[in-house]
VOBA-1610 file (N, C-alpha, C; in pm, whole numbers, padded with zeros to 5 digits, always signed):
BEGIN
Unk+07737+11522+10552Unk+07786+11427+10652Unk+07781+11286+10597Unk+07888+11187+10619Unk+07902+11090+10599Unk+07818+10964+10646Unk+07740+10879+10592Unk+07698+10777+10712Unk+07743+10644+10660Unk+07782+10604+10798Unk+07884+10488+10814Unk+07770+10347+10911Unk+07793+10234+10881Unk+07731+10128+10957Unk+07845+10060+10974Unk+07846+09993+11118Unk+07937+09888+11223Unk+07902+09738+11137Unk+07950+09690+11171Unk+07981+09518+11111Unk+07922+09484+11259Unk+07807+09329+11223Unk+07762+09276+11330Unk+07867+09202+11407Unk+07956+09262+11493Unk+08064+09178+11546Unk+08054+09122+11693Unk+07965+09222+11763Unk+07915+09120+11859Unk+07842+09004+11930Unk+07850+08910+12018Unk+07767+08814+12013Unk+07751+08758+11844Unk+07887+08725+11779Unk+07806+08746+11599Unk+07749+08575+11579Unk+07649+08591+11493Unk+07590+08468+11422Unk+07676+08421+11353Unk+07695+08271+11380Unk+07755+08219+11289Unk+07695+08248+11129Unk+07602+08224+11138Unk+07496+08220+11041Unk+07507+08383+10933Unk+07537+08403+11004Unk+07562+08593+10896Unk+07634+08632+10874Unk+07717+08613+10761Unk+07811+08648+10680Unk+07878+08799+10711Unk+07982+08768+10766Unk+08064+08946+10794Unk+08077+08997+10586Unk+08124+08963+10554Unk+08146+08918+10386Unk+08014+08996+10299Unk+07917+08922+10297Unk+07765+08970+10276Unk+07728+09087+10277Unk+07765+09081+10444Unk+07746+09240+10504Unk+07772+09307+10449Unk+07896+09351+10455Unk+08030+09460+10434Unk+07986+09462+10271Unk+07919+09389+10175Unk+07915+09377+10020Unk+07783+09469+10047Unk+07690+09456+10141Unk+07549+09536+10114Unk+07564+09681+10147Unk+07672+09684+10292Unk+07656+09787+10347Unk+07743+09897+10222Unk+07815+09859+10126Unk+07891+09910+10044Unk+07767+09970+09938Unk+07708+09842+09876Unk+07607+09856+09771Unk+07511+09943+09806Unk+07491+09964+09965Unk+07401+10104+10050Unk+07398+10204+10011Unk+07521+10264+09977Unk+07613+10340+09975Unk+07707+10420+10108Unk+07671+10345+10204Unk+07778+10391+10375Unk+07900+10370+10355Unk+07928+10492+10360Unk+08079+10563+10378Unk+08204+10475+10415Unk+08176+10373+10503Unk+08246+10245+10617Unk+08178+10193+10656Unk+08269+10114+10719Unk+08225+09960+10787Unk+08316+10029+10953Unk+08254+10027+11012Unk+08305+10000+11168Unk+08351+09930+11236Unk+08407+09892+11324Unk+08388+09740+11417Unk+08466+09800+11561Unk+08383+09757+11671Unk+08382+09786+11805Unk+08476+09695+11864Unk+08607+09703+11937Unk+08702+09636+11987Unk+08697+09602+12155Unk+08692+09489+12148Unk+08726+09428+12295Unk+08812+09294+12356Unk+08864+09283+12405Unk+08864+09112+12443Unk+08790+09026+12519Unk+08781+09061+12669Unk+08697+08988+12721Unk+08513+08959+12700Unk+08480+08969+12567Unk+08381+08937+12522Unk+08357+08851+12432Unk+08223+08842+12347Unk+08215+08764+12264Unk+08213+08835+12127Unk+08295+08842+12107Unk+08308+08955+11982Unk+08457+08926+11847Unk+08393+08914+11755Unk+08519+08884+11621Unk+08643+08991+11652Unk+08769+08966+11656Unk+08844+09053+11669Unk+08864+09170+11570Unk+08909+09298+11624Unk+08888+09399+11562Unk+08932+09394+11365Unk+09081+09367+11368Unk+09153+09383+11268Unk+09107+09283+11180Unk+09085+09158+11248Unk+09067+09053+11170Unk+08941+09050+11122Unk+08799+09106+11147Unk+08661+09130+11095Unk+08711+09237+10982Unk+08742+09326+11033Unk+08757+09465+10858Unk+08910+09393+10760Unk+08999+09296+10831Unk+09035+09230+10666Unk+08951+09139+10597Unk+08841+09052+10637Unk+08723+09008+10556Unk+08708+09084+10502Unk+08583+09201+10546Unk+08540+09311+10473Unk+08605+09389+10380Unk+08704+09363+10389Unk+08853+09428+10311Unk+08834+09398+10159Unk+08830+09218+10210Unk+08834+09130+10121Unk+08709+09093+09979Unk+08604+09167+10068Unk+08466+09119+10010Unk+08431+09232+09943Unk+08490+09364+09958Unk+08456+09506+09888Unk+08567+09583+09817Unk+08528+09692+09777Unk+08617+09721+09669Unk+08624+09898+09735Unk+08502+09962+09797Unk+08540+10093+09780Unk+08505+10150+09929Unk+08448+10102+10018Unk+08417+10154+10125Unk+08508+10138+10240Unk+08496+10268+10322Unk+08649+10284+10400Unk+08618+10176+10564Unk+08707+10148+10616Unk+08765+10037+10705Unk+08817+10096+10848Unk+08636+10109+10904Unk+08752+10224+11076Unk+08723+10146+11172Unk+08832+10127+11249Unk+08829+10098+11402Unk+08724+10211+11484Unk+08609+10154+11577Unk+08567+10265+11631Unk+08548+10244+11781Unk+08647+10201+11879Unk+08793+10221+11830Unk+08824+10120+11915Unk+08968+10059+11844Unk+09060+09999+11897Unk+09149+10014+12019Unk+09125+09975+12075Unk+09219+09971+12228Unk+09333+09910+12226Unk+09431+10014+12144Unk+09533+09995+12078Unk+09680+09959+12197Unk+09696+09980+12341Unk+09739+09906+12391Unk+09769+09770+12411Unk+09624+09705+12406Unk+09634+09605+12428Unk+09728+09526+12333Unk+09763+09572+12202Unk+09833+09542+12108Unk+10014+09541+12183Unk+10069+09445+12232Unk+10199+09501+12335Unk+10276+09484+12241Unk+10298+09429+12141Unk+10430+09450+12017Unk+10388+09503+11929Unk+10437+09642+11969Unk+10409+09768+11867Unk+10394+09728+11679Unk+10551+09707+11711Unk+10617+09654+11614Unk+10513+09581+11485Unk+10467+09506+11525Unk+10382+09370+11495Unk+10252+09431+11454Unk+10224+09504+11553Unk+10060+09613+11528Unk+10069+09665+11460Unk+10169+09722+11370Unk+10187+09888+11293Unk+10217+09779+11162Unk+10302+09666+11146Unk+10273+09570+11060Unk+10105+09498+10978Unk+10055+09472+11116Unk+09949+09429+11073Unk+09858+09545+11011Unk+09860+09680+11061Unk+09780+09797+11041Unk+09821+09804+10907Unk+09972+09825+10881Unk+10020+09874+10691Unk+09970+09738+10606Unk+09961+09624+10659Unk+09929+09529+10552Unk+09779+09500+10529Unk+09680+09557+10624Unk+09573+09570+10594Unk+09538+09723+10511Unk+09591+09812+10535Unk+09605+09888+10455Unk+09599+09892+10339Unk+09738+09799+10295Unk+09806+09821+10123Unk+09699+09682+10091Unk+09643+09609+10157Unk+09548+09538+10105Unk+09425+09550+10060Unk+09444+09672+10184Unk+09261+09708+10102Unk+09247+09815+10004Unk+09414+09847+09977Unk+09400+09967+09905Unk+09380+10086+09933Unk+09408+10132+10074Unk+09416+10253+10158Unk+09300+10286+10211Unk+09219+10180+10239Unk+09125+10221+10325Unk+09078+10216+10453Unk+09165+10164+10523Unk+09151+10168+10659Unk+09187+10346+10742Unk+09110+10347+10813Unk+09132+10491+10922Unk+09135+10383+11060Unk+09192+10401+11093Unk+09211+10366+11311Unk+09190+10475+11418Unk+09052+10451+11452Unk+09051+10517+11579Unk+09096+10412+11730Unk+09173+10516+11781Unk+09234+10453+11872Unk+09182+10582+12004Unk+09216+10453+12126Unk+09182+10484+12278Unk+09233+10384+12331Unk+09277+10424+12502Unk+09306+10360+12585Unk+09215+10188+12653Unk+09122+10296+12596Unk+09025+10190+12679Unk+08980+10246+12819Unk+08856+10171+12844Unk+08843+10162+13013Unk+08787+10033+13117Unk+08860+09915+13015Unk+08826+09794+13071Unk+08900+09760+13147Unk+08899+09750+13244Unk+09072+09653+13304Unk+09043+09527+13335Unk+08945+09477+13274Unk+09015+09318+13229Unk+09068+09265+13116Unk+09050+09335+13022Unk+09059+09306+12892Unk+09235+09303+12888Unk+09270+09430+13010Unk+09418+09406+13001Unk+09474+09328+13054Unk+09408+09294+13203Unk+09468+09156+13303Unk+09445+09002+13263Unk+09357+09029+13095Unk+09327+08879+13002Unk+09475+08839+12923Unk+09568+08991+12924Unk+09689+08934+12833Unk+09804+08991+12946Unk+09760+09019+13015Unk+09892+09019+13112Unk+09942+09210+13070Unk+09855+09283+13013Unk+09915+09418+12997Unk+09903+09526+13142Unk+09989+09594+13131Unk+09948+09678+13243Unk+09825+09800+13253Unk+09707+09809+13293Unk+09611+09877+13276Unk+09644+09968+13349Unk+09758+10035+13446Unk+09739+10167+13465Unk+09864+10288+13375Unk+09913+10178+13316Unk+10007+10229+13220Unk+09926+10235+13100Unk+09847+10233+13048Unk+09750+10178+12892Unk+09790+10344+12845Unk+09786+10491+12911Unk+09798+10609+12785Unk+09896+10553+12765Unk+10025+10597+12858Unk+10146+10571+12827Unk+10206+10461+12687Unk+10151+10300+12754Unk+10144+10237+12618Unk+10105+10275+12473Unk+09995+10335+12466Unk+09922+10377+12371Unk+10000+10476+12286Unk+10112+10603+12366Unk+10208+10705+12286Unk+10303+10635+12234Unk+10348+10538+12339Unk+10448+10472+12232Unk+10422+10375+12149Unk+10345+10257+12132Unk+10222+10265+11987Unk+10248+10338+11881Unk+10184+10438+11928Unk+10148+10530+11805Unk+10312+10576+11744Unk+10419+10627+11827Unk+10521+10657+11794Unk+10577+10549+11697Unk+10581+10492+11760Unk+10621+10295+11684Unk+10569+10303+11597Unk+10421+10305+11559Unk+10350+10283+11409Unk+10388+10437+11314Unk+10413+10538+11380Unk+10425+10647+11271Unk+10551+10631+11210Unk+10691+10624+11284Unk+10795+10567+11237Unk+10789+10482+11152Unk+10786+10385+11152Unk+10751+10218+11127Unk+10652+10252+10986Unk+10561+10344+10961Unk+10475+10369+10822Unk+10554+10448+10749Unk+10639+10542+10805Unk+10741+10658+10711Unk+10859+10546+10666Unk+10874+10426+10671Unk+10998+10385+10647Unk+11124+10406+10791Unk+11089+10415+10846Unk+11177+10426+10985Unk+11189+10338+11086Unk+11135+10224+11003Unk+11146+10099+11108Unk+11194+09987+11096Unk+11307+10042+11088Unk+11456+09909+11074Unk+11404+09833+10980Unk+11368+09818+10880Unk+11353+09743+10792Unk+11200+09659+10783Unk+11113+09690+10892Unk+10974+09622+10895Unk+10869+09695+10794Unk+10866+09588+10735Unk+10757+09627+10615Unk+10583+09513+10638Unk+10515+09538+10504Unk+10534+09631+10449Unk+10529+09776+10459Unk+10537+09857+10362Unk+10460+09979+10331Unk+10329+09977+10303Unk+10252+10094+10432Unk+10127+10090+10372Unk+10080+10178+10227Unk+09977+10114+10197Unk+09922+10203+10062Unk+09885+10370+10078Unk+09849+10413+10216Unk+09845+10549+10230Unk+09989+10603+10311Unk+10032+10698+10202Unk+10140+10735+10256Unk+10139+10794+10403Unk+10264+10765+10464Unk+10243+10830+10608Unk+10181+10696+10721Unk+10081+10631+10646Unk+09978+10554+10716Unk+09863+10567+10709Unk+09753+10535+10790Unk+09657+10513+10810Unk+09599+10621+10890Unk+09521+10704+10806Unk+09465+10800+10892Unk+09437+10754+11035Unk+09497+10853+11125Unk+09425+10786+11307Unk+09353+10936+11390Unk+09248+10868+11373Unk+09148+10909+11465Unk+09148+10869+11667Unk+09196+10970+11696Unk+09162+10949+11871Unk+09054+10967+11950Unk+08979+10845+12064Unk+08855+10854+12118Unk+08914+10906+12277Unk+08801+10939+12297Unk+08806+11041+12437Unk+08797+11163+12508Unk+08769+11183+12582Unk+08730+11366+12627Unk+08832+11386+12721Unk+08993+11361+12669Unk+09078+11398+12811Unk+09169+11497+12717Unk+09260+11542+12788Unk+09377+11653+12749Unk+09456+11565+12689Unk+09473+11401+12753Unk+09608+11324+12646Unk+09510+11268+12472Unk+09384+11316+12448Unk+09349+11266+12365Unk+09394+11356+12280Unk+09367+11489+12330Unk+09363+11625+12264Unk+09528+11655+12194Unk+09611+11594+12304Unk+09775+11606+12237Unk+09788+11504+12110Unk+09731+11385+12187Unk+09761+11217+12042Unk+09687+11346+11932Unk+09614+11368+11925Unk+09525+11381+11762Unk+09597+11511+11677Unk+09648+11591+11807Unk+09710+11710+11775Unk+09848+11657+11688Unk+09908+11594+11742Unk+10093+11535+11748Unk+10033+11467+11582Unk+09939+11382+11559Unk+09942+11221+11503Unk+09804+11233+11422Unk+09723+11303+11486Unk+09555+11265+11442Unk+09543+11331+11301Unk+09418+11278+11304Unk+09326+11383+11142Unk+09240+11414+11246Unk+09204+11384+11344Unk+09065+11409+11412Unk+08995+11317+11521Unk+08914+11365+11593Unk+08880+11291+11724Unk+08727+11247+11626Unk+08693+11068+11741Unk+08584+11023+11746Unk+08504+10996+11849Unk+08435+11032+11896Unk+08334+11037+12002Unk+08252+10906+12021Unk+08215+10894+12202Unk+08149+10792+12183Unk+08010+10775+12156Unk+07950+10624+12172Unk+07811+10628+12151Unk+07674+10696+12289Unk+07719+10772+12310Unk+07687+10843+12440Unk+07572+10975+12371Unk+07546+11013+12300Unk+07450+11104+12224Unk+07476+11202+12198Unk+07443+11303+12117Unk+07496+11411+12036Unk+07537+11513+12092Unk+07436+11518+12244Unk+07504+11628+12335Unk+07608+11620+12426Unk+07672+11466+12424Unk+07812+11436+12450Unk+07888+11485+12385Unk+07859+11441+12201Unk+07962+11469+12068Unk+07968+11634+12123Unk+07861+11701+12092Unk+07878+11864+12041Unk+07930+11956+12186Unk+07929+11889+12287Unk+08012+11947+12436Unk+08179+11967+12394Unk+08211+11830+12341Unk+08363+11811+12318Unk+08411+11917+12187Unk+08364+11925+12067Unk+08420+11949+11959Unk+08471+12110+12017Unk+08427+12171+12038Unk+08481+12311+12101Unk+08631+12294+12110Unk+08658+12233+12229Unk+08791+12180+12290Unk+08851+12135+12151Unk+08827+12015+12102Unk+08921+11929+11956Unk+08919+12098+11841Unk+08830+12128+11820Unk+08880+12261+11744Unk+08995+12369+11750Unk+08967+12379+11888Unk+09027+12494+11980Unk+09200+12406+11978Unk+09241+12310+12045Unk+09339+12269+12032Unk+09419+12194+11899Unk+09326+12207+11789Unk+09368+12190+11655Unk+09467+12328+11634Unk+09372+12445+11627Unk+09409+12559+11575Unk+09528+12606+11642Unk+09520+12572+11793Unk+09652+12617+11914Unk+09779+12553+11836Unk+09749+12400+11810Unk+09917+12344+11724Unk+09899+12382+11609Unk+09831+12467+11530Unk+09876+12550+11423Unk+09894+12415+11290Unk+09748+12369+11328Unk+09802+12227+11249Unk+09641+12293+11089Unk+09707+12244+10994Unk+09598+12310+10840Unk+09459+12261+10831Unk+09368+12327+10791Unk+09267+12281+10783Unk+09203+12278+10931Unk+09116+12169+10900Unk+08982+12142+11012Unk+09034+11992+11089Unk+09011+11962+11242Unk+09015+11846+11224Unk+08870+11772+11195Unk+08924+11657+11128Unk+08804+11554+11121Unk+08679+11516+11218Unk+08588+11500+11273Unk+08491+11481+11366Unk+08435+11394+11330Unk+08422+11250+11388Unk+08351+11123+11389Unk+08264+11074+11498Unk+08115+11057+11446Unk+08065+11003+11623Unk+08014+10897+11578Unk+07964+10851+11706Unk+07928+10663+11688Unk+07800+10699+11730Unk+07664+10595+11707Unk+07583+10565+11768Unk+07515+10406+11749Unk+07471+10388+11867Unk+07379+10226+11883Unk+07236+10247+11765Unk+07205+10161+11709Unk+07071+10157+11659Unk+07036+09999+11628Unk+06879+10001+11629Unk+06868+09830+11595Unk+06679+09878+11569Unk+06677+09829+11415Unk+06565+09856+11361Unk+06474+09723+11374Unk+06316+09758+11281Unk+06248+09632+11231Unk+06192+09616+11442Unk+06117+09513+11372Unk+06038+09424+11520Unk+06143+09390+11614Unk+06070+09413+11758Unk+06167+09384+11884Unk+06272+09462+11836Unk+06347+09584+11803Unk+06400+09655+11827Unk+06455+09696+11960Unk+06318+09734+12043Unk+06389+09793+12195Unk+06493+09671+12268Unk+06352+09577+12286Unk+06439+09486+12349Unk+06565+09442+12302Unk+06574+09437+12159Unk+06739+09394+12153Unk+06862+09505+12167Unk+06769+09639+12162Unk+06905+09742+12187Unk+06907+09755+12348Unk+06803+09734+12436Unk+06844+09764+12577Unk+06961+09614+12564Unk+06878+09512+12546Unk+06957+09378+12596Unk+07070+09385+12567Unk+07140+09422+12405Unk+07284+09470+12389Unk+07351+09524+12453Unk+07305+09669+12501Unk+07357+09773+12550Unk+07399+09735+12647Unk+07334+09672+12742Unk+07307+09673+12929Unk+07394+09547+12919Unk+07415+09465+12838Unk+07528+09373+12852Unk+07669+09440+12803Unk+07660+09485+12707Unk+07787+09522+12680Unk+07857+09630+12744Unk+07774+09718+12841Unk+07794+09857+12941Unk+07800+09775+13119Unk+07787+09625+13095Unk+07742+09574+13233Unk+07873+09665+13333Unk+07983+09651+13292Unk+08099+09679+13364Unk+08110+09824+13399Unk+08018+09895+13305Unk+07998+10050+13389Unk+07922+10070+13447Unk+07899+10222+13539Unk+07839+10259+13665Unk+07684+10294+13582Unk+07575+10281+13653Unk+07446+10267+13590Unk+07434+10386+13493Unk+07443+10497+13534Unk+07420+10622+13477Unk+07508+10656+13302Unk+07611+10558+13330Unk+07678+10531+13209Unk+07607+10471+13096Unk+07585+10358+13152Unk+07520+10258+13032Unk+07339+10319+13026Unk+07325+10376+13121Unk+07154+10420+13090Unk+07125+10578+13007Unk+07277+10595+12986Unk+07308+10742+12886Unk+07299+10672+12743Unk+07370+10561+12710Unk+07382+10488+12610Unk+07257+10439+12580Unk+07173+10412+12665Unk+07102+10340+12656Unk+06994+10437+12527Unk+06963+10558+12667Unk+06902+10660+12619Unk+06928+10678+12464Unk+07035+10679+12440Unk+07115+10791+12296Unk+07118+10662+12178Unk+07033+10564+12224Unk+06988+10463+12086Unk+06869+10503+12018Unk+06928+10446+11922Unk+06766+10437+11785Unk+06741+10374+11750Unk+06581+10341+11779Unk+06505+10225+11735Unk+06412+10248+11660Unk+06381+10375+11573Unk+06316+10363+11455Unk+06356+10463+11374Unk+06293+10478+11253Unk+06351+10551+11126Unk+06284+10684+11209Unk+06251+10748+11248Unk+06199+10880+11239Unk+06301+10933+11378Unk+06367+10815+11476Unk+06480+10861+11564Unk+06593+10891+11479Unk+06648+10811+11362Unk+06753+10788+11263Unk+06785+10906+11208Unk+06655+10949+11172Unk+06656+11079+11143Unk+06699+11194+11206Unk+06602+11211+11285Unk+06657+11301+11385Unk+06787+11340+11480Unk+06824+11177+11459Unk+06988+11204+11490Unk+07042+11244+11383Unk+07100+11202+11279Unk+07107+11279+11153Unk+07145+11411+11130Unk+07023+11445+11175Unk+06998+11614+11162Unk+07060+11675+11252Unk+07086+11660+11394Unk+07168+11710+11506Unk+07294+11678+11505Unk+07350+11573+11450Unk+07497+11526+11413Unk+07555+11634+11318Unk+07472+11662+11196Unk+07478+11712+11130Unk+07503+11894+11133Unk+07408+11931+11268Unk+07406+12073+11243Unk+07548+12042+11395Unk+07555+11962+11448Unk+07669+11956+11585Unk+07834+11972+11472Unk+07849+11963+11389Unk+07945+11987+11288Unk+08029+11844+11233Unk+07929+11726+11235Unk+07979+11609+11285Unk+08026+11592+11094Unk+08149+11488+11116Unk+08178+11508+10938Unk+08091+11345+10887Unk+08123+11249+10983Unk+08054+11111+10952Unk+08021+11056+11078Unk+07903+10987+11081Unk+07831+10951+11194Unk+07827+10787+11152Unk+07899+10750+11286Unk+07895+10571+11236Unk+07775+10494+11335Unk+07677+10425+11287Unk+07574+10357+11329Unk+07600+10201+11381Unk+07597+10186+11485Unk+07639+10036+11496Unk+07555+09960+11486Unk+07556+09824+11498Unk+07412+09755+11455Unk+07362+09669+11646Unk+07276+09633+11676Unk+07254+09563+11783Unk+07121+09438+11774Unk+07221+09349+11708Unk+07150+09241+11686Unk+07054+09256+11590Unk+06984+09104+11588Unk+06940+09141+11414Unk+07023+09043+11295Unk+06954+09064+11198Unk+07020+08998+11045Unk+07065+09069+10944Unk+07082+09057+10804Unk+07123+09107+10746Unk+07020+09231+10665Unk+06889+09224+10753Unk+06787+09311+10721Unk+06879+09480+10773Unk+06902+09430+10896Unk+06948+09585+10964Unk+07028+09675+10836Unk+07089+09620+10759Unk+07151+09706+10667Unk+07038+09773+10572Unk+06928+09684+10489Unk+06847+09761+10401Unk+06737+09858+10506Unk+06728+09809+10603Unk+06647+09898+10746Unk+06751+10055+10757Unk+06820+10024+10756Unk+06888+10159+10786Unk+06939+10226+10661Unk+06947+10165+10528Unk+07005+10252+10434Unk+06842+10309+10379Unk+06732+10211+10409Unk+06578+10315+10372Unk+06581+10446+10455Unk+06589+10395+10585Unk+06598+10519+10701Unk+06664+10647+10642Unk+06749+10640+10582Unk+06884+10703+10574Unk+06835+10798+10463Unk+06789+10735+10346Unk+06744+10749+10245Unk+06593+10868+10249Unk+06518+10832+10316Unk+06418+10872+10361Unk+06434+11037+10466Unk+06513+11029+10508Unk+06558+11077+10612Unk+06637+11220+10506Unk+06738+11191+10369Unk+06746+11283+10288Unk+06600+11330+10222Unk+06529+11277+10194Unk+06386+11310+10101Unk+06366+11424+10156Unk+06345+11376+10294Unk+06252+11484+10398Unk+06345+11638+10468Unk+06476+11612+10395Unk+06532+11756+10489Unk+06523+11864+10369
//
């Protein structure tokens, strides 16, 4: 299994280099760089944090986890920006994409939030065209043929068609392993039904925030950034964090036997320690299996 760490993009420090990061979390050896998408927050925008990171590394892959790819309303323009970060970084970007379930984030640009799947198919239609050369002349071409691997988030039947039609594979949220390993049944099962090769891909997310004051900064993250969901939501999240190396682990190991292919770790506050904190964890965490 793959392990992947998030870019500090929320609430971010001026003071801490996205750049830095993305150079340590590489030198770690983690699989990717992450970054969590929103608008109405305080948070570096999605695309524009992983072309830094783009910029500052040479080999580690570039995923949306995930982009609320509606909100993007000129397709056109999105599937542009997606191929030129692409052929920039040298084919390393993957996009996981979802609807979302904010509806302000959509009434901040004037999009329609009860239309957001709908938006979201034609998106994706727009960007698959538009990467094969099928889009009236809008370039560039990205560096991975076809495009950008896309990963779909969510536990509904329209996630299960996007990944089927378009996907490599579904990504799960930061909700805990017995969220991830409920769903994969279903994403298997409807892989094999469209008769599509191979396996699909399986990606899950989780919260962690190592070192001193740990708890307090992963509840304080969490419970702000979940404020807009119903309690039982954000106190699932809450639950399904890790705040020390011997939890790190143990998620690990259940990701791992849940059939998970890469498990992305987000960071929750903190410095540029959280990266050597979690690649010891990580490290440690192989010694012992």
């Amino acid at each position: 299994m793959d392990i992947a760490i998030g870019l500090p993009t929320l609430h971010p420090d001026p003071e801490l280099s996205i750049a830095v990061w993305a150079r340590r979390a590489e030198e770690g050896g983690f699989s990717s760089l992450g970054v969590i998408d929103r608008v109405v927050y305080d948070n570096y925008e999605c695309l524009t944090a992983l072309a830094v990171a783009a910029g500052a590394t040479s080999r580690i892959r570039l995923t949306s986890c995930v982009l609320v790819a509606p909100l993007r309303a000129n397709h056109a323009l999105f599937a542009k920006s997606a191929a030129t970060l692409d052929r920039l970084s040298g084919g390393r970007l993957v996009l996981g994409l979802a609807p979302g379930p904010r509806e302000d984030d959509y009434a901040s640009g004037d999009v329609d939030f009860r239309h957001r799947g709908k938006l979201l198919d034609a998106l994706v239609e727009q960007a698959v065209r538009q990467w094969d050369g099928r889009g009236d002349g809008v370039g560039p071409a990205p560096a991975t043929p076809g495009g950008p691997p896309l990963l779909f988030g969510g536990t509904s039947e329209a996630t299960l068609r996007r990944m089927t039609a378009h996907g490599i594979g579904w990504i799960g949220p930061a909700a805990g392993v017995a969220v991830f390993r409920a769903f994969v049944p279903a994403v298997r099962q409807a892989w094999q039904e469209a008769n599509r090769a191979g396996t699909p891909r399986l990606v899950a997310t989780a919260n962690f925030a190592l070192g001193p004051d740990a708890e307090p900064r992963l509840r304080g993250s969490i419970l702000d950034y979940y404020s807009f969901a119903a309690g039982p939501y954000a106190q699932r999240s809450l639950a399904a964090g890790l705040t020390t190396p011997q939890e790190v682990a143990r998620e690990l190991a259940a990701y791992a036997e849940a059939g998970c292919d890469e498990l992305i770790l987000l960071p929750n506050g903190g410095g540029l320690e959280q990266v050597d904190l979690l690649a010891d964890a990580v490290q440690s965490s192989s010694r012992g299996s």
